[in-house]
Short mmCIF file of the C-alpha atoms (twelve columns), coordinates in Angstrom:
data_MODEL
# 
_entry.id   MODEL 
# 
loop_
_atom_site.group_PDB 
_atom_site.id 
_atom_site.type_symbol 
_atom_site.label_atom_id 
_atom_site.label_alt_id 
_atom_site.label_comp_id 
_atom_site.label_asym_id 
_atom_site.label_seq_id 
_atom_site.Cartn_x 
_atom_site.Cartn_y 
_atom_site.Cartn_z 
_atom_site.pdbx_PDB_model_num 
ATOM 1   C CA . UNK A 1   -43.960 57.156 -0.173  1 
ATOM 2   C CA . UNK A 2   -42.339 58.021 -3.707  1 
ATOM 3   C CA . UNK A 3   -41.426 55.968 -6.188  1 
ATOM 4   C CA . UNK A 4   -39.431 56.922 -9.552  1 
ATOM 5   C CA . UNK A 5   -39.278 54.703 -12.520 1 
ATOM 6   C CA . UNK A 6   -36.926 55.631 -15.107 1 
ATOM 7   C CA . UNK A 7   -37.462 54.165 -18.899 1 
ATOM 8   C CA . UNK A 8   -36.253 54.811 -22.260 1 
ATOM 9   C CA . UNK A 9   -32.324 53.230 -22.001 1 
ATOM 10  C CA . UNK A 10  -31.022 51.277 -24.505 1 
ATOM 11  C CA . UNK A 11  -28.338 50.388 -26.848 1 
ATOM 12  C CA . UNK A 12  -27.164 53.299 -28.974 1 
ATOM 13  C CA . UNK A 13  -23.985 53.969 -31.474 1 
ATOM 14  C CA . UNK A 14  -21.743 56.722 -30.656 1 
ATOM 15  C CA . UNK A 15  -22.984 59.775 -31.539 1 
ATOM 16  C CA . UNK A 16  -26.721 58.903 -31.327 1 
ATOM 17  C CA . UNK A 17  -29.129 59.947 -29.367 1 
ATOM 18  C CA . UNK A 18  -31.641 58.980 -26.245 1 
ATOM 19  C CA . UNK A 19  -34.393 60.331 -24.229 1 
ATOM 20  C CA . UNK A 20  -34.955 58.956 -20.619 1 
ATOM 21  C CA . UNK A 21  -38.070 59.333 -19.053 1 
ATOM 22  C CA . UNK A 22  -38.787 59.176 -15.198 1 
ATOM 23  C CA . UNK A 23  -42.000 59.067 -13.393 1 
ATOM 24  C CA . UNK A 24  -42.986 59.703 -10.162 1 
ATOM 25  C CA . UNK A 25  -45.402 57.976 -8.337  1 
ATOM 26  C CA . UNK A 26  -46.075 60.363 -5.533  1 
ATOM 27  C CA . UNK A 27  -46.678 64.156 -6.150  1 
ATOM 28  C CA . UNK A 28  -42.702 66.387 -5.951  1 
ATOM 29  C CA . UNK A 29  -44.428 69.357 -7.472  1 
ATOM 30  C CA . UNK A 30  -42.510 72.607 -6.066  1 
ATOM 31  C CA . UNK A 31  -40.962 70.883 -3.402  1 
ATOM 32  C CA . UNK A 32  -38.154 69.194 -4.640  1 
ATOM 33  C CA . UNK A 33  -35.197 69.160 -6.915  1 
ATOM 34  C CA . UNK A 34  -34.881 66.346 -9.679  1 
ATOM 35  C CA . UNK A 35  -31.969 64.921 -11.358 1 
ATOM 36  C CA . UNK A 36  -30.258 62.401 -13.393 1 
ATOM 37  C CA . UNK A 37  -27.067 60.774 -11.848 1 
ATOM 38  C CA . UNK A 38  -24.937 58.108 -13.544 1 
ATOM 39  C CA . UNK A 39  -22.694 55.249 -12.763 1 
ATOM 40  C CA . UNK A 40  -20.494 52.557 -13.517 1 
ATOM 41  C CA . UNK A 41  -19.043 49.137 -11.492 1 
ATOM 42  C CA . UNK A 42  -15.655 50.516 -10.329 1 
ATOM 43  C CA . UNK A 43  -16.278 54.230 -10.313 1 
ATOM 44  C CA . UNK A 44  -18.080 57.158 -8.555  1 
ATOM 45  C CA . UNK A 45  -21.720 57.876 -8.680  1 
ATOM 46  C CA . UNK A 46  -21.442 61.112 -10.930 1 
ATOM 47  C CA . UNK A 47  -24.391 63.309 -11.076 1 
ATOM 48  C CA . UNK A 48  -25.064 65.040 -14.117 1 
ATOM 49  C CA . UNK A 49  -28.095 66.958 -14.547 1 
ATOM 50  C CA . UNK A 50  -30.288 68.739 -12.180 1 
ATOM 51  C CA . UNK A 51  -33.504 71.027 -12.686 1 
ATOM 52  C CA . UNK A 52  -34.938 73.077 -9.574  1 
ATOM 53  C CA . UNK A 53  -38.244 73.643 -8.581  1 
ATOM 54  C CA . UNK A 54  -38.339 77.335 -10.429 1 
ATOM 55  C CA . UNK A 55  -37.115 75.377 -13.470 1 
ATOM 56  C CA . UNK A 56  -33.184 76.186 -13.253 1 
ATOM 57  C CA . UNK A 57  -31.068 73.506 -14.851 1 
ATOM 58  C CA . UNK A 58  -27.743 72.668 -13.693 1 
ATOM 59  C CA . UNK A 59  -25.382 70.005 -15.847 1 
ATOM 60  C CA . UNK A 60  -22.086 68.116 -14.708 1 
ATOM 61  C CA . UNK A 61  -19.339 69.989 -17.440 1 
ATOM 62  C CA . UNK A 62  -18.988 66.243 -18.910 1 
ATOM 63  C CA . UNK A 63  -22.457 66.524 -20.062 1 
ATOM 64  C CA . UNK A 64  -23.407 70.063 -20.550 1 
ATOM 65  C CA . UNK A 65  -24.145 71.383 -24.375 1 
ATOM 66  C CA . UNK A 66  -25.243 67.651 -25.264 1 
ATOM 67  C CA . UNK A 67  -27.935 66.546 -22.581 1 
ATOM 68  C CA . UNK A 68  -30.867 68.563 -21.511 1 
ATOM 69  C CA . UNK A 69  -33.244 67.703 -18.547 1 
ATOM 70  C CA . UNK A 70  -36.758 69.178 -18.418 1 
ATOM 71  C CA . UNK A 71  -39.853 68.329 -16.435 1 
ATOM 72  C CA . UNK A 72  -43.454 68.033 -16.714 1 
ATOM 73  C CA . UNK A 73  -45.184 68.658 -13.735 1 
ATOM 74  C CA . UNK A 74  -48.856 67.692 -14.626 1 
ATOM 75  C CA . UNK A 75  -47.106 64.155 -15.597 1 
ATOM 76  C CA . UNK A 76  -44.907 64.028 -12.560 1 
ATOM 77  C CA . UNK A 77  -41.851 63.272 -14.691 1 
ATOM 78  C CA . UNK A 78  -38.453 64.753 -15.788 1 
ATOM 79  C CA . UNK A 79  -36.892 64.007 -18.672 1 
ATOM 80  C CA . UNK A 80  -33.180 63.489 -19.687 1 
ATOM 81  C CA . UNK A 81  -32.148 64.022 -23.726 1 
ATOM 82  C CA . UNK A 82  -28.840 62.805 -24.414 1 
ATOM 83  C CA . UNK A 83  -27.356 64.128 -27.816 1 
ATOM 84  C CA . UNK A 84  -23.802 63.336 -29.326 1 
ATOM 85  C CA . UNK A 85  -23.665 59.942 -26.857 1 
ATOM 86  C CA . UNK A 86  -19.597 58.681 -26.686 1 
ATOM 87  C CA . UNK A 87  -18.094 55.173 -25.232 1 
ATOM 88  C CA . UNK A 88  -17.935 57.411 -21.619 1 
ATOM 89  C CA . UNK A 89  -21.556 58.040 -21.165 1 
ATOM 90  C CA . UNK A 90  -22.207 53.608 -20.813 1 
ATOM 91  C CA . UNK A 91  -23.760 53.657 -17.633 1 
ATOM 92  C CA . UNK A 92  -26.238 52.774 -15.517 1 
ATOM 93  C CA . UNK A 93  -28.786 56.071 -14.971 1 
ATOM 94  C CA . UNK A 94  -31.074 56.857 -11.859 1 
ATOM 95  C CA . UNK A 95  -33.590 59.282 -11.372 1 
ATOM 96  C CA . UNK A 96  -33.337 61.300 -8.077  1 
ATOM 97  C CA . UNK A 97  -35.480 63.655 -6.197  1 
ATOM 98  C CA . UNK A 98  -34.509 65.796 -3.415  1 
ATOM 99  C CA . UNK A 99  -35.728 68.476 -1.046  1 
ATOM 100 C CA . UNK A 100 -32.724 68.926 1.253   1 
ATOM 101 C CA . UNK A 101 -29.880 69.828 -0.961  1 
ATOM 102 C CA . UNK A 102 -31.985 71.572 -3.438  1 
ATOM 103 C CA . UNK A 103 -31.791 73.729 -5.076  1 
ATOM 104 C CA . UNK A 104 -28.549 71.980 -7.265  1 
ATOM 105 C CA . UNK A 105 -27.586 75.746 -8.073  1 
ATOM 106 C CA . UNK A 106 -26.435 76.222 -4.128  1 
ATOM 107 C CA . UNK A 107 -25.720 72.492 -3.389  1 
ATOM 108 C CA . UNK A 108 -24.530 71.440 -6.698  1 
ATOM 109 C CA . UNK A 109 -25.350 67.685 -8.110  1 
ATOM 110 C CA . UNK A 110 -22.630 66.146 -6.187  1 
ATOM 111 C CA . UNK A 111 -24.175 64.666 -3.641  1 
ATOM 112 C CA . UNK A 112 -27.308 63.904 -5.617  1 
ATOM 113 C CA . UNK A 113 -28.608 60.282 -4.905  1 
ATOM 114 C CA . UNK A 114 -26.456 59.367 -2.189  1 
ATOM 115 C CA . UNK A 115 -28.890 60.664 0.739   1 
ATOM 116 C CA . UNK A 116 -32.020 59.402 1.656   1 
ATOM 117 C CA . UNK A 117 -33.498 61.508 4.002   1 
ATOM 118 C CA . UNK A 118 -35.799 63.228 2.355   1 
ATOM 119 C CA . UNK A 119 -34.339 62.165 -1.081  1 
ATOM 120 C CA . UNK A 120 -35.178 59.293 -3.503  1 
ATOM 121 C CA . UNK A 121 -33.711 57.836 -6.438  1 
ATOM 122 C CA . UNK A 122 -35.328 55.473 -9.091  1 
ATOM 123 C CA . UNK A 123 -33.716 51.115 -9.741  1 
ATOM 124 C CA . UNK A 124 -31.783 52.978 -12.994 1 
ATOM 125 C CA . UNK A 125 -31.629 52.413 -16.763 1 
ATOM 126 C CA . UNK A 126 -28.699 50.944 -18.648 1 
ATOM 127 C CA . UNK A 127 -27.532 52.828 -21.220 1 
ATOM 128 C CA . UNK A 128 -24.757 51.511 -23.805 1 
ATOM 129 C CA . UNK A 129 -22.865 53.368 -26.089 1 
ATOM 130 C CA . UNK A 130 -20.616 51.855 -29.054 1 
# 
């Protein structure tokens, strides 16, 4: 079975920056999709970043031009830098894998972390913004 662990959330003052980190306990290497979805207590699950298995990213339009996700495959782990941080990115973050509705440039990240067949998603990092 896989396991993801994210890391790296925190505290941060508008306009700063963080890097989360996710590892993978089992081996995902060119078989499925990884992402970064968000959310808060009284709202949707929002997924906003997505990076196929050839590499492609994909970002939610609330994110895109201030977070990047990348991957390292000999580590197992993806990545999610988060630049220009406002009050509306305070959330809690997951990691998600998936092999089903992959890759996020035909599916899209909407549905990312809400399946688990064939899909995983990590216990999440808080991340605060004010």
């Amino acid at each position: 079975d896989v396991q993801l662990v994210e890391s790296g959330g925190g505290s941060v003052q508008a306009g700063g920056s963080l890097t989360l980190s996710c590892v993978a306990s089992g081996s995902l290497r060119n078989t499925y999709c990884m992402g970064w979805f968000r959310q808060t207590p009284g709202k949707e699950r929002e997924g906003i970043a997505g990076i196929d298995v050839d590499g492609t990213t994909t970002y939610a339009d609330s994110v895109k031009g201030r977070f990047t996700i990348s991957q390292d495959n000999d580590k197992n782990s993806v990545y999610l830098q988060m630049t220009s941080l406002n009050l509306e990115d305070t959330a809690m973050y997951y990691c998600a894998a998936d092999k089903i509705r992959c890759p996020f440039t035909v599916y899209g990240l909407g549905r990312l972390g809400a399946d688990l067949d064939f899909a995983y998603r990590g216990q999440g990092t808080q991340v605060t913004v004010s």
